[in-house]
N, C-alpha and C positions, 0 to 999 in steps of 0.2 A: 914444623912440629916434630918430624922424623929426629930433627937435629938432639932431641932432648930427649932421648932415647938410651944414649951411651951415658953420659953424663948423672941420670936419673938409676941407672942400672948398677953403676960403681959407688951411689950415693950409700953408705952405712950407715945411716941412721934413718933412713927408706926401706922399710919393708915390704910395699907391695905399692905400683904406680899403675895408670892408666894414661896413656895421651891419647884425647878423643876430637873426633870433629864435632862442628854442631850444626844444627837446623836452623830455617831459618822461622821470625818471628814466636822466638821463646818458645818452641817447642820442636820436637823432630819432625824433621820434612824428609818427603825424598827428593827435596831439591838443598842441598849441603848450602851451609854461609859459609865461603871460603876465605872470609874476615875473622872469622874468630875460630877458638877451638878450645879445649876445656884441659887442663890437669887436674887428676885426682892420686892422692898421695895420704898413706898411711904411714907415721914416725912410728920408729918404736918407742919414743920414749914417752908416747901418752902425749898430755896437753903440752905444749910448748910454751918458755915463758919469752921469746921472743916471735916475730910475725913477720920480718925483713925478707923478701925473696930470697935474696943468699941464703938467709938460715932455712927457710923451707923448701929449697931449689937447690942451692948451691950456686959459686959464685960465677960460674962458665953462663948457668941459662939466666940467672939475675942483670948480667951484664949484656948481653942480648937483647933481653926486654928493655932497660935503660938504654940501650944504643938506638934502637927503633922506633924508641916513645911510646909503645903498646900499652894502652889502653888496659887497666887489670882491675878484676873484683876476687879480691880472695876472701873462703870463708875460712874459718879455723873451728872443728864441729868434737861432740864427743855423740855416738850412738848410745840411744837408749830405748832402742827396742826393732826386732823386726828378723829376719831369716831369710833362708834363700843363701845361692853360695854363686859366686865369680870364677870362674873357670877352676870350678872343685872345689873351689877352698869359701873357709870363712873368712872373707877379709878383715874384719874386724872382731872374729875371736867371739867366742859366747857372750850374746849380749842379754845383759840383765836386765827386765824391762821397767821401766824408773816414768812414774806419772811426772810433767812438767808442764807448768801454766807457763804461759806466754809464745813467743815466737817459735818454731817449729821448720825445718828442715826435711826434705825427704828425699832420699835416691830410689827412686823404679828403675829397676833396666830386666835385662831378657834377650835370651840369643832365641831367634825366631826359627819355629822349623821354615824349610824350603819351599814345603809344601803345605804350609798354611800364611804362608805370606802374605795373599790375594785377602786372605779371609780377616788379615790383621789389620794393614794397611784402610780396608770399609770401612769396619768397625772402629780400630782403634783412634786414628786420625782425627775423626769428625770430634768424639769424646775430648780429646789431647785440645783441641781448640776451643772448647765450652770452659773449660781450665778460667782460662785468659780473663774471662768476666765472672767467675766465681768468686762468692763473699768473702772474703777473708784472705782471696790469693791476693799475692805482694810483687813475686818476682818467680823467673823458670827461665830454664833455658833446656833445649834438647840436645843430648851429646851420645855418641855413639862411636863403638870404635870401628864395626863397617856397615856400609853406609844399607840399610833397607833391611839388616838382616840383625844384628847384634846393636839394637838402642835401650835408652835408658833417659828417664826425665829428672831433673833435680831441679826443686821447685820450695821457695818460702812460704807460711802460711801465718797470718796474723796467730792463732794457737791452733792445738790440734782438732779442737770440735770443727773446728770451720775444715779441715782439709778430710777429717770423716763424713762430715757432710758431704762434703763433695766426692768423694770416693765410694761411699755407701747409700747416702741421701736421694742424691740422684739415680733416676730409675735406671735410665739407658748405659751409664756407668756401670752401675752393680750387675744388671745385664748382661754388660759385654766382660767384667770381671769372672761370671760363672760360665760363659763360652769360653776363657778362655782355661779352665779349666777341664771342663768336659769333654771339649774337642781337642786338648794336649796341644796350644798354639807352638808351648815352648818347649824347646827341650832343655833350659835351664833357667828360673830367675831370683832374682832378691827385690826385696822389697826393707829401705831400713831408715827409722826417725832419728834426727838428733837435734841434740839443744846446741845453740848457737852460741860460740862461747865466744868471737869476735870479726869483726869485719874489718874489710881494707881497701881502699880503692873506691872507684865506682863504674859503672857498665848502663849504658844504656840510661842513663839517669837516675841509676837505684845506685844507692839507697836516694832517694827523692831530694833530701837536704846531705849533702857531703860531711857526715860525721860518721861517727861509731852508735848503732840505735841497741845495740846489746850489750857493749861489753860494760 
């Protein structure tokens, strides 16, 4: 993953990357899956009208992952609503908040203070694993760029009623939502929804039947 690093950096029509580990069992652990690990990538040019790893990689990591056989699920998202900023910045630029019926997308992440670690780790965990059997969830993975301190969940939701359900509906969720507000867990986070504008690949058996269920 380091590898994709330089190549991702001198990409020009890459505005802003992330190479992450991830957890293991669809959500973040503090035990890392050293099988998989996550890219996230912002073009500047808006939606893309192609989806080819070259074109959203370039053609150095494209050919790596074809050399290897790895296993890929890429989404292709546009944000339409949420806040919160990634190491200062807005990664995705002021987002206008746009109601959408259907499938739903959501990045959580959060650099954790040091010293609320312990307190994160009780609470949030147990929550992060109730996910997994809620109505409506689809798919999730946990990714993180270091490992117990700076995580994030990216997670599908059949529409969004069902993942406010679960995010607010639920008692011990919304709970542990306003600790970690009162107590200042974080010292940075975002929180941001998007419409799913296509898929590729598949991971883990999702999408369930190997097609495209959005685009």
């Amino acid at each position: 993953m380091a590898l994709f690093r330089l190549p991702l950096s001198f990409n020009k029509n890459i505005s802003f990357f992330k190479l992450m580990g991830c957890g293991k069992n669809g959500t973040f652990d503090k035990v890392p899956d050293l099988t998989q690990w996550a890219i996230l990538t912002q073009h500047r040019n808006g939606k893309l009208n192609q989806t080819s790893l070259q074109h959203l990689y370039g053609m150095w990591i494209a050919r790596w992952i074809k050399w290897f056989a790895l296993e890929t699920l890429t989404f292709q998202l546009e944000p339409i609503g949420g806040h919160g900023t990634w190491d200062g910045k807005q990664v995705f630029g002021q987002i206008s908040t746009t109601q959408h019926e259907g499938p739903i997308a959501t990045l959580t992440r959060a650099t954790i203070r040091i010293s609320k670690m312990k307190y994160f780790w009780q609470n949030v965990a147990p929550v992060a694993a109730n996910m997994l059997t809620a109505p409506g969830f689809e798919f999730s993975v946990g990714i993180g760029e270091i490992p117990w301190i700076k995580q994030a969940t990216f997670s599908i939701w059949t529409t969004e009623t069902h993942m406010k359900n679960f995010a607010y509906g639920m008692k011990t969720h919304s709970e542990v939502i306003k600790k970690t507000r009162k107590e200042k867990w974080y010292s940075e986070d975002m929180f941001v929804r998007f419409k799913i504008l296509h898929t590729e690949g598949q991971l883990r058996n999702y999408p369930p039947v190997k097609r495209n269920p959005y685009f």
